[in-house]
N, CA, C and O of each residue as an XYZ file, in Angstrom:
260
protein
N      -3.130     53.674    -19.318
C      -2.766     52.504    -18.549
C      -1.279     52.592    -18.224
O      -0.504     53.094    -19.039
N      -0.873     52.126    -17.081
C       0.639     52.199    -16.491
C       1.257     50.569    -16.752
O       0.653     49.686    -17.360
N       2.332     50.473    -16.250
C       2.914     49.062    -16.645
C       2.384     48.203    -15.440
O       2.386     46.978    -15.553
N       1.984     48.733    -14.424
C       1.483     48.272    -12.885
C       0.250     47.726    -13.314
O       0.201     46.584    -12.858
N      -0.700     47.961    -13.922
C      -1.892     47.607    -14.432
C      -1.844     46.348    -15.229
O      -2.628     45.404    -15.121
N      -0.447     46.484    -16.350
C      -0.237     45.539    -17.312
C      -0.219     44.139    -16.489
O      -0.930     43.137    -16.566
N       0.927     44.496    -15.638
C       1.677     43.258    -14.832
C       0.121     42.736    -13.944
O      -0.180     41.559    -14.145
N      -0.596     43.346    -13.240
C      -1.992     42.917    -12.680
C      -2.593     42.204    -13.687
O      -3.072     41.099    -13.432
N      -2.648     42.745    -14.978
C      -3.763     41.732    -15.969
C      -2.552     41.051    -16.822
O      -2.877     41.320    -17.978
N      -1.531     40.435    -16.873
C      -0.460     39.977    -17.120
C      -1.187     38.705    -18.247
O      -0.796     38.486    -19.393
N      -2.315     38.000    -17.533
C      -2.882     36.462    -18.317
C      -3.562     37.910    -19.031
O      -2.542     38.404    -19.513
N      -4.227     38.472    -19.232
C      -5.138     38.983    -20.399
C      -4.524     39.807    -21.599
O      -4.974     39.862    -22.743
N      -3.413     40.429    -21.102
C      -2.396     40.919    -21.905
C      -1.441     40.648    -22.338
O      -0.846     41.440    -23.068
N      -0.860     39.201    -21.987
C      -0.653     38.291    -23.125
C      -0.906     38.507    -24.537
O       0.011     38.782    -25.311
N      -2.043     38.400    -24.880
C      -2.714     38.496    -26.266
C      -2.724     39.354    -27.261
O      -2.996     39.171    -28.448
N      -2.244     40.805    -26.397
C      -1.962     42.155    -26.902
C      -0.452     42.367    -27.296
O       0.037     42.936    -28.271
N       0.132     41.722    -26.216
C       1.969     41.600    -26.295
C       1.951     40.727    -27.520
O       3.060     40.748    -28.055
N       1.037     39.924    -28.190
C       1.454     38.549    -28.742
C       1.055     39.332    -30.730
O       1.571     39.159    -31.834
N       0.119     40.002    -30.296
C      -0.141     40.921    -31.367
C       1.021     42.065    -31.575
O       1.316     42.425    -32.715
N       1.403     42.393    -30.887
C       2.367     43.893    -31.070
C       3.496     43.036    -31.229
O       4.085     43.587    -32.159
N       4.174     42.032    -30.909
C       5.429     41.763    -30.812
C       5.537     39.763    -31.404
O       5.981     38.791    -30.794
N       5.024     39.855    -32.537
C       4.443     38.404    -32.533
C       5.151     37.166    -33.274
O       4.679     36.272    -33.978
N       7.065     37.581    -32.655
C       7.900     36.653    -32.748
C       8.146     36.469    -31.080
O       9.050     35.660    -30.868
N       7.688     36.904    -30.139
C       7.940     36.571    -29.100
C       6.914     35.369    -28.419
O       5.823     35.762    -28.006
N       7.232     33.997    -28.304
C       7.233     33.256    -27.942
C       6.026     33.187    -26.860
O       5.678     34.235    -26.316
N       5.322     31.845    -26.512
C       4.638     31.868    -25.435
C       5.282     31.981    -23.876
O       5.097     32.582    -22.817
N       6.401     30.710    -24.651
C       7.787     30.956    -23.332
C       8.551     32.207    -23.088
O       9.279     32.476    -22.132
N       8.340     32.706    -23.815
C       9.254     34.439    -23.929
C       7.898     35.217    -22.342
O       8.137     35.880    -21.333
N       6.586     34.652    -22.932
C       5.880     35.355    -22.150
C       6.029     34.833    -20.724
O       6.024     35.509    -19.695
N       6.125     33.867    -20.812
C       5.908     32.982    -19.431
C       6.991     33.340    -18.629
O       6.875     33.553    -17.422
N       8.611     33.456    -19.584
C       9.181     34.073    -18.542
C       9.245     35.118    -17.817
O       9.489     35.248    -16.617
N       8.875     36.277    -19.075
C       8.675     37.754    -18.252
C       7.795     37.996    -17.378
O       7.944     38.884    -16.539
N       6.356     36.951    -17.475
C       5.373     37.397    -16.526
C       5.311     38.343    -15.871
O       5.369     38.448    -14.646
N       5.123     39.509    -17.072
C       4.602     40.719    -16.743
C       5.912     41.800    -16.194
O       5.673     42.917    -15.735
N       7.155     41.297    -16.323
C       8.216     41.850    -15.792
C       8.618     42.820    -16.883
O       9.138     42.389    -17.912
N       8.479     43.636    -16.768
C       8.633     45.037    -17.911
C      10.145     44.662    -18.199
O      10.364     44.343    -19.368
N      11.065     44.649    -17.462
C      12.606     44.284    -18.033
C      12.762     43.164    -18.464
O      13.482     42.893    -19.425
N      12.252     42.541    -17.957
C      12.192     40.757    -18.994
C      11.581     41.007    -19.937
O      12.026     40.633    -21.022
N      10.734     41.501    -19.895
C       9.844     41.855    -21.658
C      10.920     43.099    -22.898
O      11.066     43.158    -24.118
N      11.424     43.864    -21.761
C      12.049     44.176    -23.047
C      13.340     43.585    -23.391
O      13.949     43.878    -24.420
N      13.730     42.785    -22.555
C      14.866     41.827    -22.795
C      14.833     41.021    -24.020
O      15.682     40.899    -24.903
N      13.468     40.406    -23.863
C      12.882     39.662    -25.080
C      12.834     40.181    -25.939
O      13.214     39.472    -26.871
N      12.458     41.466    -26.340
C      11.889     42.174    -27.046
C      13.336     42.401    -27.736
O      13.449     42.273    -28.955
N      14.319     42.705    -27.005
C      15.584     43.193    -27.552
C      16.245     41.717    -28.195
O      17.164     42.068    -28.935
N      16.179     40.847    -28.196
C      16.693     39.271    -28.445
C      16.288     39.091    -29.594
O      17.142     38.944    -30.468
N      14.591     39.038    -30.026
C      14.161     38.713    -31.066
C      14.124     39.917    -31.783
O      14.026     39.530    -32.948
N      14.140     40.965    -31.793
C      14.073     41.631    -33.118
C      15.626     42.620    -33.055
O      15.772     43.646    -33.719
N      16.458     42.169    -32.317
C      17.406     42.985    -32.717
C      18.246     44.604    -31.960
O      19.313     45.218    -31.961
N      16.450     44.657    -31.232
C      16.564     46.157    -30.635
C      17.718     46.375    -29.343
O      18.125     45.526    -28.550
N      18.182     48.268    -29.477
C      18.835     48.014    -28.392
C      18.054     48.595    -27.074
O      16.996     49.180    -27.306
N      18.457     48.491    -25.789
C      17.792     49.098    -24.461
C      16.915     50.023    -25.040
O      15.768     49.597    -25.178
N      17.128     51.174    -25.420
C      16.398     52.158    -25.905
C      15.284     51.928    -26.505
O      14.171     52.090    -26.003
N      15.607     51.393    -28.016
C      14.623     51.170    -28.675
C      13.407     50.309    -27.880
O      12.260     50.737    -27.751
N      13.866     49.069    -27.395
C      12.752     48.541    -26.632
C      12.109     48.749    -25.622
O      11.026     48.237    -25.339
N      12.806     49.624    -24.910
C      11.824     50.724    -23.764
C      10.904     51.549    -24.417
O       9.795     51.901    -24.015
N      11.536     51.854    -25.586
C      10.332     53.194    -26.456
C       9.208     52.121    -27.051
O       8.054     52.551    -27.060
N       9.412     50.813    -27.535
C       8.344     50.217    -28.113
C       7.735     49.570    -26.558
O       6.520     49.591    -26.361
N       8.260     49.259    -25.974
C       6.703     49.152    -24.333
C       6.141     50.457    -23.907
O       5.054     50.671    -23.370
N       7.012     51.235    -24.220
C       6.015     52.908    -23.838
C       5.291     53.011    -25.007
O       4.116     52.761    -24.740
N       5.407     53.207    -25.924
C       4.442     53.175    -26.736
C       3.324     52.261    -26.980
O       2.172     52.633    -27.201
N       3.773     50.896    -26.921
C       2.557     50.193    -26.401
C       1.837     50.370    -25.540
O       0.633     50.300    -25.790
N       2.290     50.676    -24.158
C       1.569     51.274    -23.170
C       0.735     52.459    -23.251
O      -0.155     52.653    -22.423
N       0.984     53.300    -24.246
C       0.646     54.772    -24.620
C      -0.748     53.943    -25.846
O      -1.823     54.535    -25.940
N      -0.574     52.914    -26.475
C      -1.826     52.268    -27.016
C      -3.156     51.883    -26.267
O      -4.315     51.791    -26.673
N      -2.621     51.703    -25.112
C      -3.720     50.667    -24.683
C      -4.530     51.719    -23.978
O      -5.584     51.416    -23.419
């Protein structure tokens, strides 16, 4: 699966983002809606990570699904 796919099923993958990353907020989701840089923005806020690291944890998530 590509991130283009993610952002298309954005309401269903919610649930998967909410499992892999599950200090990030409903509002965390609502804002990124599916925006790969808003998600790792978030991603970098709540746990600390820098650019890097949180690009490697959405590729790797992506590399899950």
């Amino acid at each position: 699966m590509n991130w283009d796919q993610v952002q298309g099923k954005w309401k269903e993958m919610k649930g998967r983002v909410r499992e892999e990353w599950g200090e990030l907020t409903d509002d965390d989701l609502a804002e990124a809606e599916g925006n790969r840089e808003q998600l790792e923005g978030k991603i970098q806020q709540r746990y600390g990570k820098t650019k890097e690291e949180a690009r490697k944890a959405v590729n790797d998530f992506i590399d899950k699904l």
